[in-house]
N, C-alpha and C positions, 0 to 999 in steps of 0.2 A: 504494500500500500504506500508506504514513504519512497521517497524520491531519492535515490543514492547518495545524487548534488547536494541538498540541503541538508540531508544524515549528514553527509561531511562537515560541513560548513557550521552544523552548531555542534560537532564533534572538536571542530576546532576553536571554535568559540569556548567551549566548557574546557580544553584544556587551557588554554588561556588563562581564563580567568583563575584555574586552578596554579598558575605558576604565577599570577599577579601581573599576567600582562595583558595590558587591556586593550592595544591595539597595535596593528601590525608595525606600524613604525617604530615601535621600540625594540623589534629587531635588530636594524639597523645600529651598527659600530659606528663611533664617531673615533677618529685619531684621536692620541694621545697631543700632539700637536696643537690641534686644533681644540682639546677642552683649555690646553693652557693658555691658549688668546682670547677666549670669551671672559669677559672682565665680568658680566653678568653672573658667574657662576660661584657658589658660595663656596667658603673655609672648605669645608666637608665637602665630599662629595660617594654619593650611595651608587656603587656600582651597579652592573643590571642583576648582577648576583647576588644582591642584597648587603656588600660587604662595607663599610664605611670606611676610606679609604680618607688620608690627609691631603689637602689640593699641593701640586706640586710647582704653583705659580711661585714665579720669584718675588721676592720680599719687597721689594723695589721702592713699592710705595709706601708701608710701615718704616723703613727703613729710612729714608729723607723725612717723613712725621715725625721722627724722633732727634734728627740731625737738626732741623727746624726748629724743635723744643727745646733742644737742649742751646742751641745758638739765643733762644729769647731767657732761659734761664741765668744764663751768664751775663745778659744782657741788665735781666731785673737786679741780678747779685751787686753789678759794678753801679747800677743807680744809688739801690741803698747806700752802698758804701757812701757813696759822694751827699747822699742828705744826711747821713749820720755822719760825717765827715763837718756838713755844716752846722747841721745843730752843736754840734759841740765848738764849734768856732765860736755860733754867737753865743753861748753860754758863757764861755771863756772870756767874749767881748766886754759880756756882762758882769763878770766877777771883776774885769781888772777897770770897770767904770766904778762900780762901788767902791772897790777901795780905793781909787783916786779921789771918790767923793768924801771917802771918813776920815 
């Protein structure tokens, strides 16, 4: 009574979805290459075998984030210095006004 074609067809579908794959194009391999130039693609990434795998993208951009930070950290460091540097001047202005005043 059933039709061989369609037997197939949801015989493929039920395995499918039995392995979590939900449509044919997740078949398809993508290079190793080409995952590392999609910038869209996150830290992590779930192979189609389910396995969690660390992205192998170079550090590039964390890596100047932090070059960046650290250049404005040094940057904040040498400022304080130079206002603690003044306050204590005029403190000093201040002490050596008073005593010329007593």
């Amino acid at each position: 009574m059933s039709n061989p074609q369609v037997q197939a067809q949801i015989d493929e579908v039920a395995q499918r979805k039995a392995t979590a794959q939900t449509h044919r194009g997740q078949e398809s391999r993508v290079s190793a290459a080409k995952l590392a130039k999609n910038k869209r693609l996150p830290a992590t990434m779930v192979t189609p075998g389910g396995k969690v795998e660390a992205s192998k993208k170079a550090k590039r951009g964390k890596k100047k984030k932090s070059e960046v930070a650290r250049e404005k950290a040094m940057d904040r460091i040498e400022q304080s210095a130079v206002k603690a540097r003044a306050v204590e001047e005029r403190k000093a202005k201040r002490q050596r006004a008073k005593t010329a005043w007593d």
